[in-house]
C-alpha positions in Angstrom: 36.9 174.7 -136.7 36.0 176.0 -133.3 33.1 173.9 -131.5 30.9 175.8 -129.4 27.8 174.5 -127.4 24.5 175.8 -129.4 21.3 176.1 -128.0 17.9 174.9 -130.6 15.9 177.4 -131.9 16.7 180.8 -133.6 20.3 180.9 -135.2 22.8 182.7 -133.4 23.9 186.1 -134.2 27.5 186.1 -135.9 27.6 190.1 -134.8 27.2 188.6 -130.9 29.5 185.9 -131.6 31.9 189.0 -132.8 32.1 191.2 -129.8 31.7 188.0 -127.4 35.0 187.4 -128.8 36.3 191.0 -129.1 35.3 192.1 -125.6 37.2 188.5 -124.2 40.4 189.9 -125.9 40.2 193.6 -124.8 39.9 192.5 -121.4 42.1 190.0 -121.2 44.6 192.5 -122.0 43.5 194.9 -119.8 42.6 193.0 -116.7 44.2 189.8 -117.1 42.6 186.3 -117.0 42.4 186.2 -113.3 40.6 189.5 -112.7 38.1 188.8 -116.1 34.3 187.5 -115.3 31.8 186.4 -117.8 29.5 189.1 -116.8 32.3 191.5 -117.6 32.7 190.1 -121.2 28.8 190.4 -121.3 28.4 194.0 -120.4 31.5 194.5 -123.0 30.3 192.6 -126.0 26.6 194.1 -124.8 24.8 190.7 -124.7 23.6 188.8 -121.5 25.4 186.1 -119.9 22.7 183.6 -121.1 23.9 184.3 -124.9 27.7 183.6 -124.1 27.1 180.2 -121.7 24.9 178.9 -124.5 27.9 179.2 -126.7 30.9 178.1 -124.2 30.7 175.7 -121.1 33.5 177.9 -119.3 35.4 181.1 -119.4 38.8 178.5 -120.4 36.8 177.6 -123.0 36.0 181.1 -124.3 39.6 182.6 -123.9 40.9 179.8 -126.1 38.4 180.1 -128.8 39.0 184.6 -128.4 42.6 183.8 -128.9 42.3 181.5 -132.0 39.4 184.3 -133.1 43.2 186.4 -134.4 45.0 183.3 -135.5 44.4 181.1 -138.8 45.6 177.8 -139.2 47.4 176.5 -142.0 47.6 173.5 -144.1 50.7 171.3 -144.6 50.7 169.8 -148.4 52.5 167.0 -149.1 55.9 168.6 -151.2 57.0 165.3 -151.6 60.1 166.2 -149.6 61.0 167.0 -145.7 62.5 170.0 -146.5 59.8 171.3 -148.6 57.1 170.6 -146.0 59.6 172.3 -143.7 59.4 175.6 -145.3 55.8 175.9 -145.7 55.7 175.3 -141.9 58.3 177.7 -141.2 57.3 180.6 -143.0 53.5 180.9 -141.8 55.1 180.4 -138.3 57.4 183.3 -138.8 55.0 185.1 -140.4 52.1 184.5 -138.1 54.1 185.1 -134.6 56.7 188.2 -136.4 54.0 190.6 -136.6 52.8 192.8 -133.5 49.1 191.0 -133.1 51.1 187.4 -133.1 53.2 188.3 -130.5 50.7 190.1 -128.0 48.9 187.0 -128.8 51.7 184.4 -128.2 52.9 186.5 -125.0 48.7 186.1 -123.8 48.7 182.4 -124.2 51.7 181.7 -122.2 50.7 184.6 -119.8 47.1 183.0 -119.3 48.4 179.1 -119.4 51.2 179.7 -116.9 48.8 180.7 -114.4 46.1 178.9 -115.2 46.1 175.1 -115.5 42.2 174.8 -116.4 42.8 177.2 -119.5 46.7 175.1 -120.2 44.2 171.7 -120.9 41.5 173.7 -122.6 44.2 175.3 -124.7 46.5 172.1 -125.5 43.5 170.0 -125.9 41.8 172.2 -128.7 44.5 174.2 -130.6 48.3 173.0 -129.2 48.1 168.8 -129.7 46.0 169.6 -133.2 48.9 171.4 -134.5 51.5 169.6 -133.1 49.6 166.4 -134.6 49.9 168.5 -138.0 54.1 169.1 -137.3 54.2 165.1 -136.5 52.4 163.8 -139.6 55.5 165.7 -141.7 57.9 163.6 -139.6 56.1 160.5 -139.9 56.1 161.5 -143.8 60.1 162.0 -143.5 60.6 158.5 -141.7 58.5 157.0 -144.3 60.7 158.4 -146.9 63.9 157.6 -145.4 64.7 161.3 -144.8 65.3 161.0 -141.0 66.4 158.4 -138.4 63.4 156.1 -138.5 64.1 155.8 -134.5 63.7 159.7 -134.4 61.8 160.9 -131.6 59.2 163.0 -133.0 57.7 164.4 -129.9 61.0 165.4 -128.6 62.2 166.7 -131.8 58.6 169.1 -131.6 59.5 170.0 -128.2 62.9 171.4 -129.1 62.1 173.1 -131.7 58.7 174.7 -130.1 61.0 175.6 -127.2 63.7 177.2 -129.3 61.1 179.3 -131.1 59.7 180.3 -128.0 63.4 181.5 -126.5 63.7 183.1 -130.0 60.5 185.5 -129.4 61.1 186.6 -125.7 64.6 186.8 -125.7 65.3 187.5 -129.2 69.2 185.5 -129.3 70.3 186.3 -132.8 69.3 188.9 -135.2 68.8 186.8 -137.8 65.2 186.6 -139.4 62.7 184.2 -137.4 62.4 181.9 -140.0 66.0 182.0 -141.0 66.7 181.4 -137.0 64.0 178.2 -136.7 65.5 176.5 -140.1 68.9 176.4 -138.7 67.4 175.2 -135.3 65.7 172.4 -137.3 68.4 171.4 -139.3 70.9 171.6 -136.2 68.1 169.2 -134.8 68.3 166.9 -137.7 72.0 167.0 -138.5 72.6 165.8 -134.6 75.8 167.2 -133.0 77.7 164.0 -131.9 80.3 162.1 -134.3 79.2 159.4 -135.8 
């Protein structure tokens, strides 16, 4: 859930909330982060600056929540088994980033964190280390069950296999489906390559 700041007295206005958030996105693909202003997003979404600083503290702050505003989270059940953890995570990844509005939105984070270190902290703080907390609590569950190494490195394995999917979205290295493409990554991962 996204945490804005909120000022006492009347309630805020979902409809403001809306087009705060929709004019952050339109610009940002128009101008860029950089060349973006709060008072821009104000005259876009039609609301003064005072209504969008009592809701975020910074324009980092508000291009992280406009981002996450077209990208849903998902729960990881329990399956009882690595594997079938594995797929639930796989297929809402592939699903999410596989259609056009996850990719524009993927190639905008990377875009807006690369050249910006204030939004990168922002970013990871709220949305990146949450999910990647998610990702580690199914390996944990897999040690726990004797299903991997219990000396694996989680954080490295979650590295690789964000990386891979990453290289797998820009540079598009096998025509395989996405999720088809991350499970053999994973199980490459898993498997290790060196003789025993």
């Amino acid at each position: 859930m996204n945490k804005h700041i909120s000022s006492p007295g009347r309630p805020r206005s979902i409809n403001a909330d809306q087009a705060i958030l929709q004019a952050t996105l339109e610009l940002l693909a128009e101008v860029g982060y950089q060349s973006m202003s709060m008072e821009a997003i104000a005259i876009r979404a039609g609301v003064g600056k005072a209504t969008i600083y009592r809701r975020y503290t910074s324009k980092e702050e508000l291009v992280a929540d406009a981002i996450e505003s077209v990208r849903e989270d998902v729960q990881i059940p329990d399956t009882g088994s690595f594997w079938g953890d594995m797929d639930i995570v796989i297929d809402h990844a592939a699903q999410r980033i596989q259609s056009p509005l996850g990719c524009q939105t993927l190639a905008l984070i990377i875009s807006t964190a690369s050249s910006n270190p204030q939004f990168a902290q922002v970013y990871w703080k709220k949305y990146t280390k949450p999910r990647r907390d998610a990702f580690a609590e199914v390996l944990q569950r897999a040690k726990l069950r004797g299903e991997i190494q219990p000396d694996a490195d989680i954080e490295l394995i979650i590295d690789l296999v964000s990386g891979s999917l990453y290289y797998a979205i820009v540079f598009k290295p096998t025509p395989k489906p996405l999720a088809a493409y991350m499970r053999q990554t994973m199980e490459l991962i898993i498997q290790g390559v060196g003789k025993n």
